[in-house]
DOPABA-399018 format. One line per field, with one value per residue (C-alpha): y negated, z, x; residue in three letters. Coordinates in steps of 0.1 Angstrom, whole numbers. Each point is the difference from the previous one (the first is absolute). Layout:
N
Y [Y,...]
Z [Z,...]
X [X,...]
r [ALA,...]
end
This chain:
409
Y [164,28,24,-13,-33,0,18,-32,-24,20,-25,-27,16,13,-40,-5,25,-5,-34,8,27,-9,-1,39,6,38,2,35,-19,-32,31,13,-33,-7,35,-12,-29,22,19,-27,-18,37,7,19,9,2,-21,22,21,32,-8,-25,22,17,-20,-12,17,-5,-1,18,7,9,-31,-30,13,-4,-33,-14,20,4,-22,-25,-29,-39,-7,-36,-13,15,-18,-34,3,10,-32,-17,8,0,-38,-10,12,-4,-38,9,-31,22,35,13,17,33,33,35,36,35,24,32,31,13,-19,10,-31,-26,-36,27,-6,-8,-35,-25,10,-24,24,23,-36,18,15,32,17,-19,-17,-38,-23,-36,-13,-37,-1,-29,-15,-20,0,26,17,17,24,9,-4,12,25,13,29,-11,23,5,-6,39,4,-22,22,34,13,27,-10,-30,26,25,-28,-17,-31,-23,-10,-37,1,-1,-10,-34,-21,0,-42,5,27,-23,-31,25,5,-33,-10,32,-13,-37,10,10,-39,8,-31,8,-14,-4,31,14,21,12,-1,27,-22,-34,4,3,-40,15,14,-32,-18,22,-10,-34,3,15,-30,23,-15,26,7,19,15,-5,11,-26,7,-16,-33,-38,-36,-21,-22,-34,16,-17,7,-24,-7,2,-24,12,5,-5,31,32,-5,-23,16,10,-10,19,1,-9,23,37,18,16,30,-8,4,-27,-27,4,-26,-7,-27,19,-2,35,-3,29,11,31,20,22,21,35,26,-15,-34,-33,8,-30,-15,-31,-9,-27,-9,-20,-6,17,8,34,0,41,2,11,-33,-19,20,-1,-45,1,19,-25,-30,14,14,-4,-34,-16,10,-33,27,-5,36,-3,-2,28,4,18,18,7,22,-5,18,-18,25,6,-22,-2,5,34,-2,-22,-5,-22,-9,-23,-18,-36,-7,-22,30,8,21,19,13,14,18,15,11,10,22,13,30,17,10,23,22,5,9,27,11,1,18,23,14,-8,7,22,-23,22,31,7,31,0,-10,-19,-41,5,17,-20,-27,13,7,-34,-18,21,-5,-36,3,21,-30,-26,16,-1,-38,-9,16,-17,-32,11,-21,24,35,21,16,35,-4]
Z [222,24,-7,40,-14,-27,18,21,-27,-19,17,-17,-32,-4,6,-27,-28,4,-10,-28,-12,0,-37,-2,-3,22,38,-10,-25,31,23,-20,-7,39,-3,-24,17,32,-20,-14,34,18,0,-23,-29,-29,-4,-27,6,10,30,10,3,17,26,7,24,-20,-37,-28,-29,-25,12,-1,-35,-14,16,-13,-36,-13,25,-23,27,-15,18,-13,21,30,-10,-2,34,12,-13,11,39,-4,-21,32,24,-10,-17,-30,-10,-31,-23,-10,-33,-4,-12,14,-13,11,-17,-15,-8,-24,-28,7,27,-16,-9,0,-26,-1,10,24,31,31,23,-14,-15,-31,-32,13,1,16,6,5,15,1,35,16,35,27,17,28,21,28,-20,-36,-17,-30,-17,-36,-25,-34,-14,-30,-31,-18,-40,-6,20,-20,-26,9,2,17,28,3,6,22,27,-6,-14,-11,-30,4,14,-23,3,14,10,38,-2,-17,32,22,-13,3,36,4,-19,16,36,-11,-10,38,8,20,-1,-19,15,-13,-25,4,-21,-6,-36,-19,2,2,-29,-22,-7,-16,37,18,-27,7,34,-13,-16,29,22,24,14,0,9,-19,-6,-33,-21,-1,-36,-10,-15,14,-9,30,17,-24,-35,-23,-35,-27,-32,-32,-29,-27,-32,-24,-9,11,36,26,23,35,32,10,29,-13,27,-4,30,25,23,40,9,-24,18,32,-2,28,15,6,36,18,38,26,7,24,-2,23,29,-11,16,5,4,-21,-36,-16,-36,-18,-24,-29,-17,-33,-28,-32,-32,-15,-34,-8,-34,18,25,-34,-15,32,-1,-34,4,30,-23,-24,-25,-13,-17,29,23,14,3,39,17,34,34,27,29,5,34,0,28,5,29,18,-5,-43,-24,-22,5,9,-9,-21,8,-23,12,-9,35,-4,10,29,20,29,-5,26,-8,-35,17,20,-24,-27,24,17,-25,29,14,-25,6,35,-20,-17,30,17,-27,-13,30,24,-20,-26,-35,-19,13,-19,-20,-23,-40,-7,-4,24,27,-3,7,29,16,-4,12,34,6,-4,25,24,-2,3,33,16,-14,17,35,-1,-2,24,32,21,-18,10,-22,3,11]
X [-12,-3,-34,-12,5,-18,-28,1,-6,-30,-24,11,11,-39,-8,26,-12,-34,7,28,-15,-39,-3,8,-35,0,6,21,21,5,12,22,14,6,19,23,5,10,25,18,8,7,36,14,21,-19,-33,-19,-28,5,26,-21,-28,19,14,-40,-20,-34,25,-16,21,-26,-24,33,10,-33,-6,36,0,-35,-27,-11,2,10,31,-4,-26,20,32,-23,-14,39,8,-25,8,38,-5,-23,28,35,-10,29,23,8,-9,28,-6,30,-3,10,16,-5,21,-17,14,-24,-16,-42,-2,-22,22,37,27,35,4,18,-4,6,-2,31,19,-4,-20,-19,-34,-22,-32,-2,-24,-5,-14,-10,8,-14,30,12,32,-16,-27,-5,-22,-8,-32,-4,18,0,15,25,-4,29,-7,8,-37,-20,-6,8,-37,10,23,-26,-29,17,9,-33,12,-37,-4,5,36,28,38,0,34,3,-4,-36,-5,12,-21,-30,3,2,-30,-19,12,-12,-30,-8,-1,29,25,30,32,33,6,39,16,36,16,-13,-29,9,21,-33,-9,-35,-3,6,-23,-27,0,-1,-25,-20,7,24,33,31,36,19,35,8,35,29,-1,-32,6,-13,10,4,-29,13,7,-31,-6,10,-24,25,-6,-28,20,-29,-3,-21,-18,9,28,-9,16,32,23,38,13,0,-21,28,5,-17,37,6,-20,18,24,27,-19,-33,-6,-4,-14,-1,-37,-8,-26,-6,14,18,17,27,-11,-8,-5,18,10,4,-26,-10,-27,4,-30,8,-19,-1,5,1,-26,-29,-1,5,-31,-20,4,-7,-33,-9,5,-24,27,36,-9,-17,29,19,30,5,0,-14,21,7,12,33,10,39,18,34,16,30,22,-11,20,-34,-37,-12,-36,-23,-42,-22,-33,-30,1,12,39,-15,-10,21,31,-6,-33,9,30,-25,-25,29,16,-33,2,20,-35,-7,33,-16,-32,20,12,-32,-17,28,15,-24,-36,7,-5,25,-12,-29,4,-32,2,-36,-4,-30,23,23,-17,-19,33,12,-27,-10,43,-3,-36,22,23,-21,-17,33,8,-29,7,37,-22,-23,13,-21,10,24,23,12,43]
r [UNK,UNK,UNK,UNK,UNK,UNK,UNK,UNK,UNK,UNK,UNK,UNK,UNK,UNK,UNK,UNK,UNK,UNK,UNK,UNK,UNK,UNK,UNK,UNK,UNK,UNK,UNK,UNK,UNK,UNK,UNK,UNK,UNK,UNK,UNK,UNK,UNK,UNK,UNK,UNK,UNK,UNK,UNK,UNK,UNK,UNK,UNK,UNK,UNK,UNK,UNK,UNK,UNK,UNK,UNK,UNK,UNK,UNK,UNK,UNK,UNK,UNK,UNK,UNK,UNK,UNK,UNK,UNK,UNK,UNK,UNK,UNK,UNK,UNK,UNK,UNK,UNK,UNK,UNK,UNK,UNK,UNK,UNK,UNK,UNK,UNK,UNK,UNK,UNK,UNK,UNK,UNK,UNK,UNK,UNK,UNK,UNK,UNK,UNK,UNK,UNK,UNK,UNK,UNK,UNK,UNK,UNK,UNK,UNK,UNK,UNK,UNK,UNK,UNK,UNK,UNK,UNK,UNK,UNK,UNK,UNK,UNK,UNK,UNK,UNK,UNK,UNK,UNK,UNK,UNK,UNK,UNK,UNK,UNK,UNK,UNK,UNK,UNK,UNK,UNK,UNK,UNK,UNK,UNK,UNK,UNK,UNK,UNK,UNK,UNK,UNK,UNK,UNK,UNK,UNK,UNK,UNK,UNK,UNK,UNK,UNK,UNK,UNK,UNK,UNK,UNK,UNK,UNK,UNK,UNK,UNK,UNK,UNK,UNK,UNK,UNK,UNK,UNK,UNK,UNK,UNK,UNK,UNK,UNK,UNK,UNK,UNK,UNK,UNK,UNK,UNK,UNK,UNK,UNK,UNK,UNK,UNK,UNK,UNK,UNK,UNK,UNK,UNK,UNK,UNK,UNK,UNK,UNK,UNK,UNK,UNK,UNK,UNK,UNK,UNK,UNK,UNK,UNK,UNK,UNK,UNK,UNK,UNK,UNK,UNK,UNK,UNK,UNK,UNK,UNK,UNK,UNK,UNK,UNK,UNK,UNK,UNK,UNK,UNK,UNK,UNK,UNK,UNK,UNK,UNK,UNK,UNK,UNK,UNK,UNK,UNK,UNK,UNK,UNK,UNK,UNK,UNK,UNK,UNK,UNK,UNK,UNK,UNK,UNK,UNK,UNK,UNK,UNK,UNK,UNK,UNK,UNK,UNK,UNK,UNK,UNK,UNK,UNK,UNK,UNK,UNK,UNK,UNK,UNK,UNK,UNK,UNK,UNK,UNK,UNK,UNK,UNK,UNK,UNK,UNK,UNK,UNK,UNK,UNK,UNK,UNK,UNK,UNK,UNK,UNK,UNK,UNK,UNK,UNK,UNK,UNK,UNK,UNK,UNK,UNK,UNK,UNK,UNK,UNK,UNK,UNK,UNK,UNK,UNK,UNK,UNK,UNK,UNK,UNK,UNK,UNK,UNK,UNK,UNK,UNK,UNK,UNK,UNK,UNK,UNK,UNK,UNK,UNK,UNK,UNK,UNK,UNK,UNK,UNK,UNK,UNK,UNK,UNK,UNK,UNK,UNK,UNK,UNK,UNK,UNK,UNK,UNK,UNK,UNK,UNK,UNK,UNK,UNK,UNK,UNK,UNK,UNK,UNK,UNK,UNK,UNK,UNK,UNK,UNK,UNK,UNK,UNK,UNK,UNK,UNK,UNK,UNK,UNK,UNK,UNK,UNK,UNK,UNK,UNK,UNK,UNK,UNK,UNK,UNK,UNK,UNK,UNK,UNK,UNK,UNK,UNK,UNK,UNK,UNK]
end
């Protein structure tokens, strides 16, 4: 936006971070906040301090670094009332769990080392971060984060104490982030919708059993590769030989490749989804009941029936989206979810391709807000940064769904 147009909006943006930012427990610290705010919406190239101070007519270079870098705000109870409101407003069908990159030149920035990096396609410096986002097909936002720390950081005392890393975080896989978030999120009494999540997630069954266990329904893309036996295959008992313990049930039939189970027959249907660009976004689609047989699910029924002994040897049944686009000679893309096969086709399209949102997160928040331009090193910054981009966001989610607001062109 334009500097008179953001001058315009300051009315309601005080409304907004007095409400967002009411835990900050000092007026100075709230006005410094609402000057952050500013800079991040106010055109311009970069989005880290000093040129937005700049650009602002009341900016204070001195007075924004110290509230991003060293004021010892909580950024989590801003993030929970941010979640709150944007919960409240956009009414999510899903949370799409991802992560994000920003590649990093030097190696001081806290969470830096040589990894994959989504952003580049390939391995390079960079930071990564794990992120839930509330979803539907007109709104998104996201509404927690976490920082992931590489395993070189966990116990390199001095890198750790440079960047301020506490003492209680360690190197945790980005599905244990993830499933943090979402407990942190539940814990807000917020109800928690469909969880979505491409397949560097869905591809963990410990992940999807964790939800599970939580009581949350999910769709998730998941690789070809893992292995299933169809919806029919039951275990046999084989005979007791006499000697040694009793054998356990067994299936005769070896577990197969998801690409496996699609036989000629299966029937795909076309489903759209939504409007694009360039018109109707369409694809056939089946759904087919399948149980995953990969060792975890094994260990994971075996545990439920009160231990390998006790186990009946029947691995329970999921449901299986399959895309197959007319003009593809074989399925394109594979989503397992908890959701019974009975629900409508159409609505686990949706929610399996609602992860498009997010990329206009990104967008939003990278080009538009600044999320990758924050030059400090510290956890504490860091996170500061993050979570007054995502408020910045979130004020302008709620004007698009303001019937009565009117956006700047």
């Amino acid at each position: 936006m334009r500097l008179g147009e953001v001058e315009r909006l300051r009315g309601e943006l005080s409304e907004f971070v007095a409400d967002v930012l009411a835990s900050l427990p000092r007026r100075d610290q709230r006005r410094w906040g609402e000057c952050y705010l500013r800079g991040l919406m106010l055109d311009g190239r970069r989005k880290s301090v000093q040129p937005m101070a700049e650009r602002l007519p009341d900016g204070n270079m001195q007075a924004l670094q110290q509230f991003v870098n060293q004021s010892p705000w909580d950024p989590l109870p801003v993030r929970r009332r941010i979640a709150q409101k944007l919960c409240e407003a956009v009414r999510p069908e899903v949370w799409v769990v991802d992560d994000v990159s920003f590649p990093k030149c030097g190696t001081l920035s806290v969470g830096v080392a040589r990894q994959y990096c989504g952003t580049l396609g390939k391995r390079a410096n960079c930071q990564v971060a794990v992120s839930v986002h509330a979803a539907t097909d007109t709104a998104s936002c996201p509404l927690e984060w976490e920082l992931f720390l590489p395993e070189d950081w966990a116990h390199d005392n001095g890198r750790r104490r440079r960047a301020g890393v506490p003492d209680e975080v360690g190197h945790v896989s980005k599905t244990r982030l993830a499933l943090g978030l979402l407990e942190r999120l539940a814990e807000q009494d917020l109800t928690v919708p469909v969880i979505v999540a491409d397949a560097g997630y869905g591809r963990s069954v410990s992940f999807r059993l964790a939800l599970e266990e939580r009581g949350w329904s999910y769709v998730m893309a998941v690789d070809p590769k893992e292995v299933a036996r169809p919806a029919a295959a039951e275990p046999s008992q084989p005979e007791y030989g006499g000697l040694g313990p009793p054998t356990l049930p067994r299936y005769r039939e070896p577990a197969k490749p998801l690409t496996a189970l699609i036989d000629p027959g299966t029937g795909f249907e076309p489903v759209t989804w939504r409007q694009g660009s360039k018109g109707a976004m369409t694809s056939n689609f089946a759904v087919l009941e399948v149980r995953p047989s990969g060792k975890e699910a094994t260990r994971t029924a075996q545990e439920t029936a009160g231990g390998r002994s006790r186990w009946n040897g029947v691995l329970p049944l999921r449901t299986l989206l399959v895309e197959q686009p007319a003009e593809a000679a074989e399925p394109t893309a594979y989503w397992m979810t908890n959701l019974p096969a009975t629900t409508p086709v159409a609505d686990l399209v949706r929610w399996a391709k609602m992860r498009w949102r997010i990329e206009h997160d990104y967008r939003e928040l990278k080009h538009g807000l600044g999320l990758d331009h924050f030059e400090g090193r510290t956890w504490r910054g860091w996170h500061h940064h993050v979570t007054l981009v995502t408020a910045a966001q979130a004020f302008l989610t709620l004007r698009r769904l303001d019937p009565k607001a009117r956006m700047p062109a």
